[in-house]
C-alpha positions as CSV (number, residue, x, y, z in Angstrom):
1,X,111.2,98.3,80.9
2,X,114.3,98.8,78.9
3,X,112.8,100.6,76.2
4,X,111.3,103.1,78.9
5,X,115.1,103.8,80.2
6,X,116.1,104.6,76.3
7,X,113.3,106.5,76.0
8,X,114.0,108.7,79.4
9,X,117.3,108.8,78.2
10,X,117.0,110.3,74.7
11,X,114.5,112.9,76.0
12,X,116.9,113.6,78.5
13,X,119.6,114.0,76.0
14,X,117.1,116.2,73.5
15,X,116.2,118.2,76.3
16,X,119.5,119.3,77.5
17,X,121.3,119.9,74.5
18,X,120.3,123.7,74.1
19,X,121.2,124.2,77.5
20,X,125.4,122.5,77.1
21,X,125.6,124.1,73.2
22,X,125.3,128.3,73.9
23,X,128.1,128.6,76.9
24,X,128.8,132.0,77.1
25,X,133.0,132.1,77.2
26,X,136.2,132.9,75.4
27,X,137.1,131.3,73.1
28,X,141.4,131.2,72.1
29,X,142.4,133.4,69.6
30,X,144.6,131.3,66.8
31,X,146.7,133.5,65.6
32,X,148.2,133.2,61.8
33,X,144.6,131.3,61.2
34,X,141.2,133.2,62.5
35,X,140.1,136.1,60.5
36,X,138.4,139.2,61.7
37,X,134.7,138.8,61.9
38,X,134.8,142.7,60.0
39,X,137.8,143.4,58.1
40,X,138.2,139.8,57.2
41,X,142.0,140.0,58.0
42,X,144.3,137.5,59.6
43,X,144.4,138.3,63.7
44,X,148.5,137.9,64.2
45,X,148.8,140.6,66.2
46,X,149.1,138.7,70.2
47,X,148.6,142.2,71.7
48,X,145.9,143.6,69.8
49,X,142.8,140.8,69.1
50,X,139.4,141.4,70.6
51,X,136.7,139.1,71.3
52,X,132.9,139.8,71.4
53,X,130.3,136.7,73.0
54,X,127.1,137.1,72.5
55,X,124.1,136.0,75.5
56,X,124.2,132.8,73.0
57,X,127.4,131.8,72.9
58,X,128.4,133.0,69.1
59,X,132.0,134.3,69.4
60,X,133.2,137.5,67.3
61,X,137.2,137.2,66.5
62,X,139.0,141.0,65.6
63,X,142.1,141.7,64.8
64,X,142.2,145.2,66.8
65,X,139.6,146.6,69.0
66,X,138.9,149.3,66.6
67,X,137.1,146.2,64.7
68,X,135.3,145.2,66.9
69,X,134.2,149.0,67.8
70,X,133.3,149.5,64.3
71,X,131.1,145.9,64.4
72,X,129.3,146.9,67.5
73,X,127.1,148.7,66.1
74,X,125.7,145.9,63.6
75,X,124.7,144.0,66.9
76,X,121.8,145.2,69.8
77,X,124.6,145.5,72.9
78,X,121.7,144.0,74.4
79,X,122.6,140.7,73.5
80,X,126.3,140.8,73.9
81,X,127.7,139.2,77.3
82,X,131.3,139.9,76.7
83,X,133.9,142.4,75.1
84,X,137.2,140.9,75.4
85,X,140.7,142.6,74.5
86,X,144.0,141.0,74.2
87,X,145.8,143.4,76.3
88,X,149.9,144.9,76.5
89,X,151.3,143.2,79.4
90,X,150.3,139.6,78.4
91,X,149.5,139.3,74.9
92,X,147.7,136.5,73.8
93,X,145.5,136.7,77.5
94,X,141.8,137.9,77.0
95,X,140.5,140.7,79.8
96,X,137.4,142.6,79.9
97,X,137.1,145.4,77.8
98,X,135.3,146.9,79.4
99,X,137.2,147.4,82.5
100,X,140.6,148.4,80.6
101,X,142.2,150.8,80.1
102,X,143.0,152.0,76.3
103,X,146.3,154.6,75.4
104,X,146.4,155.7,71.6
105,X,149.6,156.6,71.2
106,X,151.7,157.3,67.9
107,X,154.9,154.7,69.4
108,X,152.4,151.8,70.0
109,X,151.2,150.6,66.3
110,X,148.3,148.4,66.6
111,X,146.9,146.7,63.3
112,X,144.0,148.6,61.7
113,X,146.3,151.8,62.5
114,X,144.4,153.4,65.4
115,X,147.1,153.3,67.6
116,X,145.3,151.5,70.3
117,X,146.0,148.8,72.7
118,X,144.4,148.1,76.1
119,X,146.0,147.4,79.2
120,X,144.6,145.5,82.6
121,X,146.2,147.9,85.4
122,X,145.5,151.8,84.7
123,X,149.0,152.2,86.8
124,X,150.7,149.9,83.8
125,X,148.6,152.1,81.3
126,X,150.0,155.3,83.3
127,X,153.8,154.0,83.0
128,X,153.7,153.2,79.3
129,X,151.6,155.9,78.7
130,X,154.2,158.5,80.4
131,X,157.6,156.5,78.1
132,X,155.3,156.5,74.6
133,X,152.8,159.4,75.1
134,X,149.1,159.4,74.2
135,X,146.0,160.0,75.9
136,X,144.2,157.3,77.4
137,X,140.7,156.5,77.3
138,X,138.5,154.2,79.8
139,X,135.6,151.6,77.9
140,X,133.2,154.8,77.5
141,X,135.6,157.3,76.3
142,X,137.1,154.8,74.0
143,X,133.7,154.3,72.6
144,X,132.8,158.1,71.9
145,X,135.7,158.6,70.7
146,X,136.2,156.0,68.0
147,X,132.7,156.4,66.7
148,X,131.3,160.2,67.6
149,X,127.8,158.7,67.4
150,X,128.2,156.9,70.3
151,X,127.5,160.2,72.3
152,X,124.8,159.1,74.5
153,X,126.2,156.9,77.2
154,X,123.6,155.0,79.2
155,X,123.5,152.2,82.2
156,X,123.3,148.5,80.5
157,X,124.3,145.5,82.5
158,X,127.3,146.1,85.0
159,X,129.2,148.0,82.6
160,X,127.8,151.4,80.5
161,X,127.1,150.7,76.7
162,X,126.3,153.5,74.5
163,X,122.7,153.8,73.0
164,X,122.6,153.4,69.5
165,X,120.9,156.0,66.9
C-alpha cells in the first residue's frame, strides 16, 4: 500500500511538472548584470529595458525597445504572450508595450540611440512630449516605423501585430 502512494505520488509529480515550469510572466530586469538577448550589451539603462515572454515562458531581456523591435522578427509573434517596456515615469517597472505610448525625441537619449522611450499615460507622453519635442507613436506606428517592413498591420491576439514578409 505504501509503495502505491509513492507511486501516485511520483506520477503526480512527473505529470505536473510541464505544467508549474513555462509560467508566462516578467521576469526583473538586473540591471549592471543581464545582457541584451540581440546586441549582447549590458541593460543599465532603468528607463529603457524591454522584455519579450514567449506562450512558453522563455524570457527575452533588451536594453532599449529598439532591440527588441529589431529581434521580433527572428520569432513568429504568434508565439509571443508579452512585450514589456520599462517605461519614463517609473523606471525599473515593466508595462505592456503594447499599450504605451512611445515619443522619439532628440532631448530623451535612450541606449541603442533611437531616441525612444515609452510611457504608461499618453497625457504624461503629451506633457513630456510638449517640454522635449518629438513625435509620438502608439505600439503599431512604433512598429512601422522602426522597421518599414512592418507595413502590413493585422488583428493578432488583443493587440495588432504586424505580419511578417
Amino acid at each position: 500500500m505504501k509503495n502505491i502512494k509513492v507511486i501516485q505520488t511520483i506520477l503526480f509529480v512527473i505529470i505536473m511538472l510541464p505544467f508549474n515550469s513555462c509560467k508566462v510572466e516578467a521576469e526583473k530586469i538586473v540591471y549592471g548584470e543581464d545582457g541584451c538577448h540581440f546586441c549582447s550589451m549590458t541593460v543599465v539603462d532603468k528607463i529603457h529595458g524591454a522584455e519579450m515572454v514567449t506562450k512558453k515562458g522563455k524570457v527575452f531581456k533588451f536594453d532599449a525597445m529598439e532591440c527588441l523591435i529589431n529581434f521580433s522578427k527572428e520569432v513568429n509573434p504568434e508565439d509571443v504572450a508579452l512585450y514589456l517596456t520599462n517605461h519614463y515615469n517609473d523606471p525599473e517597472e515593466l508595462i505592456d508595450a503594447t499599450k504605451a505610448t512611445f515619443l522619439i525625441s532628440q532631448d530623451l537619449p535612450s541606449p541603442m540611440g533611437a531616441f525612444l522611450t515609452a510611457f504608461e499615460d499618453k497625457k504624461d507622453a503629451d506633457e513630456v512630449h510638449k517640454e522635449k519635442g518629438g513625435e509620438l507613436y502608439s505600439w503599431e506606428e512604433l512598429l512601422i516605423k522602426l522597421k518599414p517592413e512592418y507595413n502590413n498591420v493585422s488583428d493578432i491576439g488583443d493587440y495588432k501585430r504586424p505580419k511578417l514578409h
